[in-house]
Each structure stands twice: as C-alpha cells, then as structure tokens.
C-alpha positions in Angstrom: 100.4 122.2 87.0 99.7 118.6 86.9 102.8 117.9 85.0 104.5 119.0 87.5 102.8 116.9 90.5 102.7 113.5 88.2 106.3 113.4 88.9 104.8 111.5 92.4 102.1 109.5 90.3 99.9 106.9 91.1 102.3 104.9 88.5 105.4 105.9 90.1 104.3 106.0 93.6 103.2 102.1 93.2 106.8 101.2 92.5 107.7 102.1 95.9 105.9 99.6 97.8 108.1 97.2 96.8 111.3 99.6 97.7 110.1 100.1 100.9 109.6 96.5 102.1 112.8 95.6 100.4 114.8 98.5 102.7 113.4 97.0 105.5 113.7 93.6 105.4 114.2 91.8 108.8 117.6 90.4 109.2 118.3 89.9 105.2 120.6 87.8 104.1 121.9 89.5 101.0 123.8 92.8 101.5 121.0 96.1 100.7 122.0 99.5 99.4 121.7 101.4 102.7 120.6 104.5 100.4 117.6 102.4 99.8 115.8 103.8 102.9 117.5 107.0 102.9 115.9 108.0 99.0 112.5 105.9 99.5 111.9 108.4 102.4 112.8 111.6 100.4 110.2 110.3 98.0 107.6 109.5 100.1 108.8 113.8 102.2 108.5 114.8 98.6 105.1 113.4 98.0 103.2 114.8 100.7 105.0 118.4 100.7 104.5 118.4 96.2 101.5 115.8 95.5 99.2 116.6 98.3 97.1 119.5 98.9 97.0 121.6 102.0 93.6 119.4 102.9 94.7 116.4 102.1 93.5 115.4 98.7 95.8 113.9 96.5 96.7 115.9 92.9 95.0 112.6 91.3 91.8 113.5 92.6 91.8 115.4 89.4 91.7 112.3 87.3 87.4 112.5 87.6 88.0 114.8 84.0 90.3 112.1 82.2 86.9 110.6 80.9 86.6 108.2 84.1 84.5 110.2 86.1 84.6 109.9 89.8 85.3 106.2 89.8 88.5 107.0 88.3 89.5 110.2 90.5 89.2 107.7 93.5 91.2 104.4 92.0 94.0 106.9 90.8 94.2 109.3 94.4 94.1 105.8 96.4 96.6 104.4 93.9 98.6 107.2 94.3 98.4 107.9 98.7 98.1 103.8 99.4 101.8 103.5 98.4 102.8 106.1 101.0 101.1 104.2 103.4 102.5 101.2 102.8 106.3 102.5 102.5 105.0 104.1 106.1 104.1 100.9 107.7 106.9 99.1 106.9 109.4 101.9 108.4 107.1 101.5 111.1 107.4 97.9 111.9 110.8 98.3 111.5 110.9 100.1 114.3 111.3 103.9 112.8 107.8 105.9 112.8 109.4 108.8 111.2 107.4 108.8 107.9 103.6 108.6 109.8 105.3 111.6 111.9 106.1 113.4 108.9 104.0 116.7 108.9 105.1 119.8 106.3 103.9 122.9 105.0 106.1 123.5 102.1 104.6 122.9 98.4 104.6 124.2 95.2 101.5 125.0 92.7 98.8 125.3 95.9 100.0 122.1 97.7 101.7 124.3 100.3 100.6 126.3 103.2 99.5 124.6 105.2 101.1 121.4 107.1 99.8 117.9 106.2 100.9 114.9 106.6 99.8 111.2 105.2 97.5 110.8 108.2 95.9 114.1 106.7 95.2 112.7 103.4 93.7 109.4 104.4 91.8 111.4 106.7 90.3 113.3 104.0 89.8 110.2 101.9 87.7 108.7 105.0 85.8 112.2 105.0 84.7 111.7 101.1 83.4 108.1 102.1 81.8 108.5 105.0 79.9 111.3 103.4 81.0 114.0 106.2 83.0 115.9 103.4 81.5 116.1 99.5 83.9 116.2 96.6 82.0 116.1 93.2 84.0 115.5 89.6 82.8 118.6 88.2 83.8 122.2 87.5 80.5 123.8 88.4 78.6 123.6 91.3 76.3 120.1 91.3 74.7 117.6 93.7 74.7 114.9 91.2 75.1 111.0 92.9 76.9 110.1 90.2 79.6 112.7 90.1 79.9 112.1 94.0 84.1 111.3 94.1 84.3 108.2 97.0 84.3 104.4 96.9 81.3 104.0 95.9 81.3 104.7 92.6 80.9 102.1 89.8 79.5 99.6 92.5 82.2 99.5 95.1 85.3 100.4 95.6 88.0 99.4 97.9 91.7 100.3 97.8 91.4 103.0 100.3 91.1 100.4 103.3 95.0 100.5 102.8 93.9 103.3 105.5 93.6 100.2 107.9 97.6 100.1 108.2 97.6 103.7 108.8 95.4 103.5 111.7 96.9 101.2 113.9 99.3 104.3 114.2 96.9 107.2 114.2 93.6 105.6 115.4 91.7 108.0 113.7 87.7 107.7 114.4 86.8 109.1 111.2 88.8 106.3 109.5 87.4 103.8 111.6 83.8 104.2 110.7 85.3 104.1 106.5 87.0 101.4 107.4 84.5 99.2 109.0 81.9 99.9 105.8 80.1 96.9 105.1 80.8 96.0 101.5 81.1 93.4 98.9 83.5 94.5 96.5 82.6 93.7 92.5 85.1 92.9 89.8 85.5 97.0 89.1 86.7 97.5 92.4 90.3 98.6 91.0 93.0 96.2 91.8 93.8 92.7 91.3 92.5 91.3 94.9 89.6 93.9 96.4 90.4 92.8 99.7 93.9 93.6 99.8 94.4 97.4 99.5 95.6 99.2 95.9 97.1 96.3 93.7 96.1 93.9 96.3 99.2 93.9 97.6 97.8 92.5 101.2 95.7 89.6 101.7 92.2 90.1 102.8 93.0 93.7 104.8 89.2 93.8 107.0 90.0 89.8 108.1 93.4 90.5 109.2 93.0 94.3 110.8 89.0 94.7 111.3 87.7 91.1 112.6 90.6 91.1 114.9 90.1 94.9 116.3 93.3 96.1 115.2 92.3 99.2 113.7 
C-alpha cells in the first residue's frame, strides 16, 4: 500500500523541517500562526503511527526496487525519518519533548501493532549500519554485499547522523557506535553538505555533536 504511506514521503516529510523551526522560533518578532505547531506535530503523530513499521523501518526502505538498489532505499528512509527528527529537536529545545516521547501502536497496512516511536526507527537505522541487524534490497533470501541496505552503499553514506540530534535525548548506545563511524563522505553521499544531516540542513553534525561528546 505504498500509495497510501507516500502521503508522509521523504518529499513531503522534508518540507517540515522548515515548519518546525519556524513554529518555534525564540522570541520572533513577527506574529506565527499558533496552529503551526499544533498541525506540524499531527504530522510528525501521523508519520510514526502510518509511515513506520512496527520495527522501525521506514515505508521508504522499500525504495531498494525503484531501480536504485540499496543506496537508494537508505537516502529515501533517512530522507524521509531525518525530518521527524529535526521537527523533534526543535520542539525539544523549545522546551516541549513531547514529540521524542511520542510512542503509538496504531497503524494501518502492517505499520501497526506494535508501539514505536522515532527513537525506534533511528534505532533500527543504527542496527542496519552497525551491521547488528541485516536488511538486504531483495525479495528472496540473499547475502549479497551489494544488496546490503545501510550507509555504506555507493561509497558512503551519511544523512542518518541526523541520529546525532536524537541522541542527546535518548542516549542510545547502539546509535552511538553509528554515529561515531569513521568516514569520509564522497560526492554520492545524498544531500547537498555530507556533514550536515539529510539536505545538509546542519553544519558539520560529528564537529558540533561528536568532537565535543554531546552525543
């Protein structure tokens, strides 16, 4: 049913970064729509009960069979969970944590069942790269490197360390050790700055939150 999940896209969920820093600017000096905040956080309680499985993997995970292979099940799922993080952190900083303590059970077309949350998802995400959980692009049983679905694929890549932000919340071990990864990102590495998380939104993410122990 992955018309019905694509209605919290990568695409779409990427758009609500920028809502969720706008809804929670400090002190702004223009008048906001107070809704702002109230229907960026229905999105983001949508997303996790209708976009993410009952382990945490994101429905763009099943982008491996759009012709992209694994490299392109990763940059879409990361594209499509980093958002959520982001509109999480800067609730967070803000003050309000209620979006990282989000957890539900509800879904529709197998993503209920079971309750997850965002910390579940880039839990599991930090599971595929640090190798303790497998997830292979393929719809038969395989071992095959190159249909192995993590960061690794087409030489390195990166926009998962938006997991950094997450984890000065959760301080999740398992994301730690994904985090810290030593890596030198290429030019495939799937946004426009490697360092700075999906769309490379943040500048240089392991300077600000690794070399000073935040995370």
């Amino acid at each position: 049913m992955d018309w019905f999940h694509n209605a919290w896209s990568n695409r779409i969920s990427n758009a609500v970064t920028l809502i969720g820093a706008v809804a929670n600017i400090p002190n702004p000096s223009i008048t906001l729509d107070a809704n702002l905040a109230v229907h960026i956080k229905w999105f983001f309680q949508e997303a996790i009960q209708y976009s993410i499985f009952p382990n945490g993997t994101s429905h763009e995970t099943f982008r491996w069979s759009d012709g992209g292979g694994a490299a392109s099940a990763w940059t879409h799922a990361t594209f499509q969970y980093g958002p959520l993080v982001s509109v999480a952190d800067h609730f967070a900083r803000a003050g309000d944590t209620s979006l990282y303590d989000f957890a539900s059970s509800t879904g529709l077309y197998g993503t209920g069942g079971t309750t997850k949350s965002i910390a579940t998802t880039v839990n599991r995400f930090a599971q595929m790269q640090n190798g303790t959980f497998q997830v292979y692009g393929s719809t038969t049983s395989t071992s095959d490197p190159a249909l192995l679905i993590n960061g690794d694929a087409e030489g390195g890549h990166t926009e998962d360390w938006v997991g950094m932000l997450s984890n000065l919340y959760y301080q999740d071990s398992e994301v730690t050790t994904a985090m810290n990864r030593s890596i030198t990102p290429g030019s495939s590495c799937g946004g426009c700055n490697c360092y700075g998380g999906p769309w490379g939104v943040y500048l240089d993410m392991p300077f600000q939150l690794i070399r000073l122990d935040y995370c």
